[in-house]
N, CA, C and O atoms as a GROMACS GRO file, in nm:
protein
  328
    1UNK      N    1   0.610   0.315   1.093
    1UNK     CA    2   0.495   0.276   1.013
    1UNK      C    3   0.396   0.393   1.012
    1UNK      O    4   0.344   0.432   1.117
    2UNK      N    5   0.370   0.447   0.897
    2UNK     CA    6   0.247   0.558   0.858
    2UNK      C    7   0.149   0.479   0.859
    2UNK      O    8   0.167   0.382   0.785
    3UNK      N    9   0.003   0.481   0.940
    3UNK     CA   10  -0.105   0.419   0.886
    3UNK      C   11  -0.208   0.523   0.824
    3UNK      O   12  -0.227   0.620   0.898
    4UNK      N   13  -0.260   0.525   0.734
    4UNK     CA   14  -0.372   0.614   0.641
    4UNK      C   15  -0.477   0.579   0.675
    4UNK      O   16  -0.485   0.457   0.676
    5UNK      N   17  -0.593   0.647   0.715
    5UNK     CA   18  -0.706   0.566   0.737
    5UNK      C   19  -0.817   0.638   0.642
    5UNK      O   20  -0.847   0.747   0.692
    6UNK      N   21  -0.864   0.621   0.563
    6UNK     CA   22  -0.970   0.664   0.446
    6UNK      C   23  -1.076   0.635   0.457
    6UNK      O   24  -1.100   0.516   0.438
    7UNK      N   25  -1.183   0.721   0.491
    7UNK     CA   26  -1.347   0.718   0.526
    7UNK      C   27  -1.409   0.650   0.409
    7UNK      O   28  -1.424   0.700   0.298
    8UNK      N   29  -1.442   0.534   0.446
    8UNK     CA   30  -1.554   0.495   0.311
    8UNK      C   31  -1.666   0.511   0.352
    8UNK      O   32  -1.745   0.456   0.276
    9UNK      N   33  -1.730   0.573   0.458
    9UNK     CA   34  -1.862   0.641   0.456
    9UNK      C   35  -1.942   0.701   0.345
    9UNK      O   36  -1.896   0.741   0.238
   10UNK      N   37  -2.060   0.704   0.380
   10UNK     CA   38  -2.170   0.715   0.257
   10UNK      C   39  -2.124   0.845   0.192
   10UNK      O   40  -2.123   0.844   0.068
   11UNK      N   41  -2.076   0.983   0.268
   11UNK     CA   42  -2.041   1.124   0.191
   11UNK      C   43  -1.894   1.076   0.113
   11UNK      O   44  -1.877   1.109  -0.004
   12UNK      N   45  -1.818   1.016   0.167
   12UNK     CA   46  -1.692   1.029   0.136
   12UNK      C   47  -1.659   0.902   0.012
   12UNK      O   48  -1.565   0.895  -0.067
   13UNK      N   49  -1.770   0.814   0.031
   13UNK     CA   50  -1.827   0.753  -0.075
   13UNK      C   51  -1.795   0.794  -0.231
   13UNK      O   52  -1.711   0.762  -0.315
   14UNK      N   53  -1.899   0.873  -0.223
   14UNK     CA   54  -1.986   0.942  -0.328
   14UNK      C   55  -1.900   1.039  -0.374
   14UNK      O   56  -1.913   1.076  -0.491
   15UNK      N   57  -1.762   1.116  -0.263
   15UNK     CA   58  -1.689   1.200  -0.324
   15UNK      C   59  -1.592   1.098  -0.384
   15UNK      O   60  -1.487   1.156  -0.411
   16UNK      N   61  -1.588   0.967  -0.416
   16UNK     CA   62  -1.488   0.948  -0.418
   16UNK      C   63  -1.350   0.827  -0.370
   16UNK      O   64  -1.249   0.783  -0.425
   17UNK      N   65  -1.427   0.808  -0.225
   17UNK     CA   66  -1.298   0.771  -0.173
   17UNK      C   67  -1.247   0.635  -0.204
   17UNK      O   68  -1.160   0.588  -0.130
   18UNK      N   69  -1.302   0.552  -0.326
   18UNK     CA   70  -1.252   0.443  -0.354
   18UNK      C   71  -1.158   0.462  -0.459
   18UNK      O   72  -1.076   0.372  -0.472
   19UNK      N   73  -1.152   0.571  -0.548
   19UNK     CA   74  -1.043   0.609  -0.666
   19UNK      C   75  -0.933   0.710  -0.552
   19UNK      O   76  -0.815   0.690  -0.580
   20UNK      N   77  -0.945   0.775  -0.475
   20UNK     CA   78  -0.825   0.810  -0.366
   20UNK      C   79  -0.730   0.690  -0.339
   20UNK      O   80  -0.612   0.697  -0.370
   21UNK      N   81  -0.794   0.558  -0.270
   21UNK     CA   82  -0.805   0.433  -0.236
   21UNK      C   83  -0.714   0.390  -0.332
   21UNK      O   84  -0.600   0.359  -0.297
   22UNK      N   85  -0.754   0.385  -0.460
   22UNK     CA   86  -0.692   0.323  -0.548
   22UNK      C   87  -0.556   0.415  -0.538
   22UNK      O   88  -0.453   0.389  -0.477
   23UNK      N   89  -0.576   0.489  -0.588
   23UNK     CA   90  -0.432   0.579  -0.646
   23UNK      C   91  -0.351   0.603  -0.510
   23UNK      O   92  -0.235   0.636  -0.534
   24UNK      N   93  -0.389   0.594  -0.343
   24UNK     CA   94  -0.303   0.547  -0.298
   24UNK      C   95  -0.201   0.442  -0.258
   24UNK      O   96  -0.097   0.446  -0.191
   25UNK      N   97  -0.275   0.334  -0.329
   25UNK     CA   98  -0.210   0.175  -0.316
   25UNK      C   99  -0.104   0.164  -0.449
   25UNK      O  100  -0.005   0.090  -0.455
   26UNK      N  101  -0.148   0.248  -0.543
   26UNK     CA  102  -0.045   0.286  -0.633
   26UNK      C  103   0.068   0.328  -0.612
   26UNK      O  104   0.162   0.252  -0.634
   27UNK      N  105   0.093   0.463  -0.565
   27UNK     CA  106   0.145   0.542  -0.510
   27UNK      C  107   0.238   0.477  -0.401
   27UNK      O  108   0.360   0.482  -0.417
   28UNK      N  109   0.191   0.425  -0.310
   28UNK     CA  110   0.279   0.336  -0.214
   28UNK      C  111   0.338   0.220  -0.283
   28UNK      O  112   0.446   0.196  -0.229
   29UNK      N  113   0.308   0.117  -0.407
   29UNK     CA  114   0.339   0.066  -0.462
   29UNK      C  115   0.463   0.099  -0.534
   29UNK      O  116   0.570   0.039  -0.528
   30UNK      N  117   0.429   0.215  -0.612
   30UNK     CA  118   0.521   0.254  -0.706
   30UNK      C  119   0.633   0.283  -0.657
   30UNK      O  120   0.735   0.235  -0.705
   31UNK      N  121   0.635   0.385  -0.526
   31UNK     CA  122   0.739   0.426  -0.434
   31UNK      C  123   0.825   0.326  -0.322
   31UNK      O  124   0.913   0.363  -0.244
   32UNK      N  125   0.772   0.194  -0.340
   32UNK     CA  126   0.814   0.053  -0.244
   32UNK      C  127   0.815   0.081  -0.098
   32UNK      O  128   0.902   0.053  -0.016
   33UNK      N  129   0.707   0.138  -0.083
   33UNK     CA  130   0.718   0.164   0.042
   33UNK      C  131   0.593   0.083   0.114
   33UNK      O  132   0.536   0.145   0.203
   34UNK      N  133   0.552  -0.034   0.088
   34UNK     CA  134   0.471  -0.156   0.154
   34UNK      C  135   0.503  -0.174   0.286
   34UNK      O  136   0.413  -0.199   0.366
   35UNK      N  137   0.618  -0.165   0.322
   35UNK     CA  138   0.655  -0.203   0.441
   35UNK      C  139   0.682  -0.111   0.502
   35UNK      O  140   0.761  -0.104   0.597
   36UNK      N  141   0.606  -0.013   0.444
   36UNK     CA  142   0.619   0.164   0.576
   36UNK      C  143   0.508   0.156   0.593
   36UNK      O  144   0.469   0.116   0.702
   37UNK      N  145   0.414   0.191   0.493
   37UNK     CA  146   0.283   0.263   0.513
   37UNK      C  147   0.162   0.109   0.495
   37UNK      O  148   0.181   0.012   0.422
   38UNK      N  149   0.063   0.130   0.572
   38UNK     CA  150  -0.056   0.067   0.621
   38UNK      C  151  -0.190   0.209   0.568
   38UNK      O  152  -0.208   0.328   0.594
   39UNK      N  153  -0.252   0.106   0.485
   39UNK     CA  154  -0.366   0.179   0.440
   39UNK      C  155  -0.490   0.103   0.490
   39UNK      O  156  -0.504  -0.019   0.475
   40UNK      N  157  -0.577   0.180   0.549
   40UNK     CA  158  -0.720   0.151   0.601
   40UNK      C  159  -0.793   0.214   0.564
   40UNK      O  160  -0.771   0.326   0.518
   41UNK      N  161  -0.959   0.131   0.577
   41UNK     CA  162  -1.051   0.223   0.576
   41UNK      C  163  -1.152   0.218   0.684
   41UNK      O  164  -1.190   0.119   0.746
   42UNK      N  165  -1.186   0.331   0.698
   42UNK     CA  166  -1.272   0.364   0.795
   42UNK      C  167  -1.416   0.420   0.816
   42UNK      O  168  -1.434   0.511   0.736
   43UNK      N  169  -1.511   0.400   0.886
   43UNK     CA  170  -1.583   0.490   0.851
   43UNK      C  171  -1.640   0.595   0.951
   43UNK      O  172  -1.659   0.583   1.072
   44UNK      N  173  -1.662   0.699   0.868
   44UNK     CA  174  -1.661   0.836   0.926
   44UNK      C  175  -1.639   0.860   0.998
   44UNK      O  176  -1.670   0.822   1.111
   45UNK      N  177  -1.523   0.991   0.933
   45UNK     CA  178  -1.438   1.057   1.055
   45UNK      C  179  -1.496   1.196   1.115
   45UNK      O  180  -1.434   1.271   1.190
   46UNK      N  181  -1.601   1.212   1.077
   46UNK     CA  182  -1.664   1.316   1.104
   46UNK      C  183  -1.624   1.454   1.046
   46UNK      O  184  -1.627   1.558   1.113
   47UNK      N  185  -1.581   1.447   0.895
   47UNK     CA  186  -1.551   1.579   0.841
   47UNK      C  187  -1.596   1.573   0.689
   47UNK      O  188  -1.534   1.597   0.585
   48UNK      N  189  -1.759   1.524   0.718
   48UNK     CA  190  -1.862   1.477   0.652
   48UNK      C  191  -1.822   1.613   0.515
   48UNK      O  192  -1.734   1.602   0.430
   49UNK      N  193  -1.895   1.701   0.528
   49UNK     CA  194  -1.886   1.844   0.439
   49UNK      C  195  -1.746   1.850   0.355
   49UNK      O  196  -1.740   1.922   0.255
   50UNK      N  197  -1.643   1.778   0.395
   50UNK     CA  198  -1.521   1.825   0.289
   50UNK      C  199  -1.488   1.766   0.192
   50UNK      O  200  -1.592   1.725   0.140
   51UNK      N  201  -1.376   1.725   0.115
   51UNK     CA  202  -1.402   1.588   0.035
   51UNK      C  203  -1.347   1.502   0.134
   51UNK      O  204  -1.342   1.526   0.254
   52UNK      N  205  -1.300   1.384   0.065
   52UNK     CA  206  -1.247   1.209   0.089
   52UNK      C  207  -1.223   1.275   0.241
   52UNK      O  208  -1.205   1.396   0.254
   53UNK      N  209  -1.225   1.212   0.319
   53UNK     CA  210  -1.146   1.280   0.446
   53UNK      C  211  -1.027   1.117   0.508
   53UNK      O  212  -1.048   0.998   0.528
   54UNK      N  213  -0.918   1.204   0.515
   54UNK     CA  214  -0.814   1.137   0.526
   54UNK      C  215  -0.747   1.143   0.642
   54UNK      O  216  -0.724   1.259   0.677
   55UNK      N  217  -0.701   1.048   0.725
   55UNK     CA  218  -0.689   1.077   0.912
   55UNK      C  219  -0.483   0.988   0.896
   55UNK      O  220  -0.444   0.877   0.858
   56UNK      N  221  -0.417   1.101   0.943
   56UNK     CA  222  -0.308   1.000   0.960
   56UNK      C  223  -0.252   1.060   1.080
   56UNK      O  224  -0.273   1.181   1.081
   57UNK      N  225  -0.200   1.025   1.163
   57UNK     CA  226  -0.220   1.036   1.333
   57UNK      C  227  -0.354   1.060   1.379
   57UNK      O  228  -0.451   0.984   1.371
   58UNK      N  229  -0.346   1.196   1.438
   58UNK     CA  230  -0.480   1.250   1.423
   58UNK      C  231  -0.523   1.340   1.426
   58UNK      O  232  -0.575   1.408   1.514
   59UNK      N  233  -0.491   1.358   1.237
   59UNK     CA  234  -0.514   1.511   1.166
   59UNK      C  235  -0.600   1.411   1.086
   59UNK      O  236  -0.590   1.290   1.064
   60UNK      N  237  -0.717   1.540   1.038
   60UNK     CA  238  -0.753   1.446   0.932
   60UNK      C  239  -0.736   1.575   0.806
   60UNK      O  240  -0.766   1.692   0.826
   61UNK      N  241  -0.685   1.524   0.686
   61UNK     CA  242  -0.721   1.580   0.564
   61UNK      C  243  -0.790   1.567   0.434
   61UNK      O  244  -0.772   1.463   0.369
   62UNK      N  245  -0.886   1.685   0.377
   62UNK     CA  246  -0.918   1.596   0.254
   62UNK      C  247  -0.848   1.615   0.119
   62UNK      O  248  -0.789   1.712   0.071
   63UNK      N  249  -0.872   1.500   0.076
   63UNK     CA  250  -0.799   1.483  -0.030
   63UNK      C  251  -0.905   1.399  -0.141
   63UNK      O  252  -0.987   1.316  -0.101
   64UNK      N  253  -0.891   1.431  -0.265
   64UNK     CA  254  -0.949   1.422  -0.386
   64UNK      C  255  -0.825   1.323  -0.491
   64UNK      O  256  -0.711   1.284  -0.464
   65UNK      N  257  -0.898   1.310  -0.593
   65UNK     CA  258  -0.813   1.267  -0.749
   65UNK      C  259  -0.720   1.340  -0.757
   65UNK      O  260  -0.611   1.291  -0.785
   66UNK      N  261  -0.735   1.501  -0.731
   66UNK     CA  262  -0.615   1.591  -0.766
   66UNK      C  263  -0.551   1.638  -0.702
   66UNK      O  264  -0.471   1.707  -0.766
   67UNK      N  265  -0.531   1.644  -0.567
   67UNK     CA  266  -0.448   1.641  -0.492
   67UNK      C  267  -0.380   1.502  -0.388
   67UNK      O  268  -0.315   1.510  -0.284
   68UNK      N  269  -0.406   1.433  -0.432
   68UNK     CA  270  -0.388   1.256  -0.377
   68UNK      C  271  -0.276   1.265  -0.401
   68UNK      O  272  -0.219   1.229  -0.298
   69UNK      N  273  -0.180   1.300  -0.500
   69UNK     CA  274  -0.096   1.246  -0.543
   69UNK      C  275   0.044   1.320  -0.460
   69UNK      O  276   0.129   1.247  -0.409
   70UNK      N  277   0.057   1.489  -0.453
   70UNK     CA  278   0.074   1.582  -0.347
   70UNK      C  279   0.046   1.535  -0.217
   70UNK      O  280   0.150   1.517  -0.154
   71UNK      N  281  -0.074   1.503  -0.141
   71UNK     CA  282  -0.074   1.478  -0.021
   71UNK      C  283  -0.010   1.362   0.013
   71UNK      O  284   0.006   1.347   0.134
   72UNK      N  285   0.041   1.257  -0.074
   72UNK     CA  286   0.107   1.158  -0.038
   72UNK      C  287   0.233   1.184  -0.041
   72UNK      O  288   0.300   1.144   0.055
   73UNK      N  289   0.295   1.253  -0.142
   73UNK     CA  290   0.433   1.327  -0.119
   73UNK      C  291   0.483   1.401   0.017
   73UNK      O  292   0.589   1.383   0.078
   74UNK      N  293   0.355   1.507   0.050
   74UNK     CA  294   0.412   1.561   0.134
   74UNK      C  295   0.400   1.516   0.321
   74UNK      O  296   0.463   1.537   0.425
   75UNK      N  297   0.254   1.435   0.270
   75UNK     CA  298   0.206   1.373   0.458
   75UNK      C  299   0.256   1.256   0.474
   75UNK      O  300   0.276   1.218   0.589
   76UNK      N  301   0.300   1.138   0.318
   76UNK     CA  302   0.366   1.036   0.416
   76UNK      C  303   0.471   0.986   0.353
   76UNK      O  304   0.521   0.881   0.394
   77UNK      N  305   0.518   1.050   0.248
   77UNK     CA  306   0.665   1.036   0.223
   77UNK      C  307   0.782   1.122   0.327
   77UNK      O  308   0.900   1.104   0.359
   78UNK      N  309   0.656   1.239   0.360
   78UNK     CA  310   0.749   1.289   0.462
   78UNK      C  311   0.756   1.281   0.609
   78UNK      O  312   0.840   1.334   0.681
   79UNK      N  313   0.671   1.219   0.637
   79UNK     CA  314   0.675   1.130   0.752
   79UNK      C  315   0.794   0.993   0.744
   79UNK      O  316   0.887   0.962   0.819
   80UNK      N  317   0.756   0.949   0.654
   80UNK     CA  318   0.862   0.819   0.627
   80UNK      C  319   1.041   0.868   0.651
   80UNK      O  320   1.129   0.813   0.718
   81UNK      N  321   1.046   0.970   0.582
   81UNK     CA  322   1.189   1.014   0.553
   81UNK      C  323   1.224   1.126   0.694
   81UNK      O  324   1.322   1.198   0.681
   82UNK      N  325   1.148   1.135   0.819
   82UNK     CA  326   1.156   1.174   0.933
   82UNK      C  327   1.267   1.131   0.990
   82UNK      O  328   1.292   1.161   1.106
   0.00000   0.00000   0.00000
């Protein structure tokens, strides 16, 4: 099980992190992978200054509209297929 945890804090807010949010429930949707990955939200991970900030073990990365779609390919499809 991948769990995602996505800052809905006030910065990560404002960058954003409810259309990340969205287009990752998509994304896991589209790919049927419900029963791998666990999406949360959290608030602040303390990497206030970057965009969306995105924590899966415990790395955190940010991720935006335009790279959401890439970081899910490569951090938890490829985790899944480990």
């Amino acid at each position: 099980m991948v769990t995602i945890n996505v800052c809905v804090g006030s910065a990560c807010h404002l960058k954003g992190s409810y259309k990340v949010i969205r287009e990752l429930q998509k994304l896991i949707e589209s790919y049927k992978v419900t029963d791998k990955v666990e999406l949360k939200g959290a608030f602040c991970l303390g990497n206030c200054t970057e965009g969306v900030s995105v924590k899966i073990d415990d790395k955190i990365y940010s991720v935006n509209e335009s790279n959401v779609e890439s970081f899910f390919k490569e951090q938890v499809l490829g985790r899944i297929q480990q």
